[in-house]
N, C-alpha and C positions, 0 to 999 in steps of 0.2 A: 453042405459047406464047401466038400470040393468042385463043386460044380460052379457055385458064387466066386469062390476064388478064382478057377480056372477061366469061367466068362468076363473077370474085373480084368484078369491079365490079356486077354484077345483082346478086350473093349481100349486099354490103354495101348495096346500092341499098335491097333488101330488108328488113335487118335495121335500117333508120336510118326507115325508113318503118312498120315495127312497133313500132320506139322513141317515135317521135311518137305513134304511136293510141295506144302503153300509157301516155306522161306523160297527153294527153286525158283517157283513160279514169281513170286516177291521179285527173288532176286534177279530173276531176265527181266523183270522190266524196272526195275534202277542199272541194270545194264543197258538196254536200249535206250533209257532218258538220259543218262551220265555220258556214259561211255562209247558209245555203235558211232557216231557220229565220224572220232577219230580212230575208235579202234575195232570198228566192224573189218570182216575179212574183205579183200578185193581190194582194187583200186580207187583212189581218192580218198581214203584214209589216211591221213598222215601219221598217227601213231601206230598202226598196224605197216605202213610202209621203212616208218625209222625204225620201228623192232626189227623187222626183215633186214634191213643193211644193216644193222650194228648187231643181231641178236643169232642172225640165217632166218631162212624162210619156216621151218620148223618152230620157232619162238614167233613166230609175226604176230602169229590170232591169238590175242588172250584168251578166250573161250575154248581153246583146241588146246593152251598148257598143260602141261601132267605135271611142273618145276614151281608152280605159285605157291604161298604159302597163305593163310588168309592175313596173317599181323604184317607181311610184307605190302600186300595188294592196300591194306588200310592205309598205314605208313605215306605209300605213294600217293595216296588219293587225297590223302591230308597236307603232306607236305611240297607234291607236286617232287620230278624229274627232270632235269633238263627243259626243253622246250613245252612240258605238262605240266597246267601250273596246278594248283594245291585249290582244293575245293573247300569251301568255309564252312562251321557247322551249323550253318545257316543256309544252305546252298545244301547240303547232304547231312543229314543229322545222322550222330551218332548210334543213334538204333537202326539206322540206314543204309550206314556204313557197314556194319558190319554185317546184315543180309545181304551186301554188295559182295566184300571181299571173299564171304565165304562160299558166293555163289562164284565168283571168278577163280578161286581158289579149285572148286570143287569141278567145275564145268567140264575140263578136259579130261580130270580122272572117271567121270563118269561115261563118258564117250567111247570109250576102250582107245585101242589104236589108230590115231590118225597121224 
């Protein structure tokens, strides 16, 4: 009996730790279809370039943040920024959404120190 139990808890240990890499993984790629465009790192990004003047160069990459929060990142992606408009939930659907923000959210924490 403790050997079923202990093998049920590795088996689910397992399957909640491939759930995490698949949102990850989800979530870089509704960041490089949404997002990369304006807010990949380097030049000719414009929203990675107006982070940087209005935010410093330390806030420019949203993928490099350790300061996002996931309800903020959805927020903006729903209601749009300044110059970023607002994505419809038609255009990013809300189970989409929020594998987005939690991956934008989570991105730079996971990266250690940059």
């Amino acid at each position: 009996m403790r050997n079923a139990i202990a093998g049920a808890a590795l088996c689910l240990a397992f399957a909640s730790s491939q759930a995490v890499a698949a949102d990850a993984s989800a979530g870089k790629l509704l960041f490089d279809r949404h997002c990369a465009e304006c807010h990949a790192p380097g030049f000719g990004h414009p929203g990675t370039q107006q982070l940087g003047w209005t935010r410093g160069a330390e806030r420019a990459v949203l993928e490099q943040r350790k300061d996002l929060a996931a309800a903020y990142v959805s927020a903006i992606v729903r209601n749009g920024l300044v110059e970023m408009p607002g994505f419809r939930p038609t255009e990013i659907s809300n189970a989409n959404l929020k594998v987005l923000a939690e991956y934008v959210a989570g991105a730079g924490k996971k990266r250690g120190s940059r």
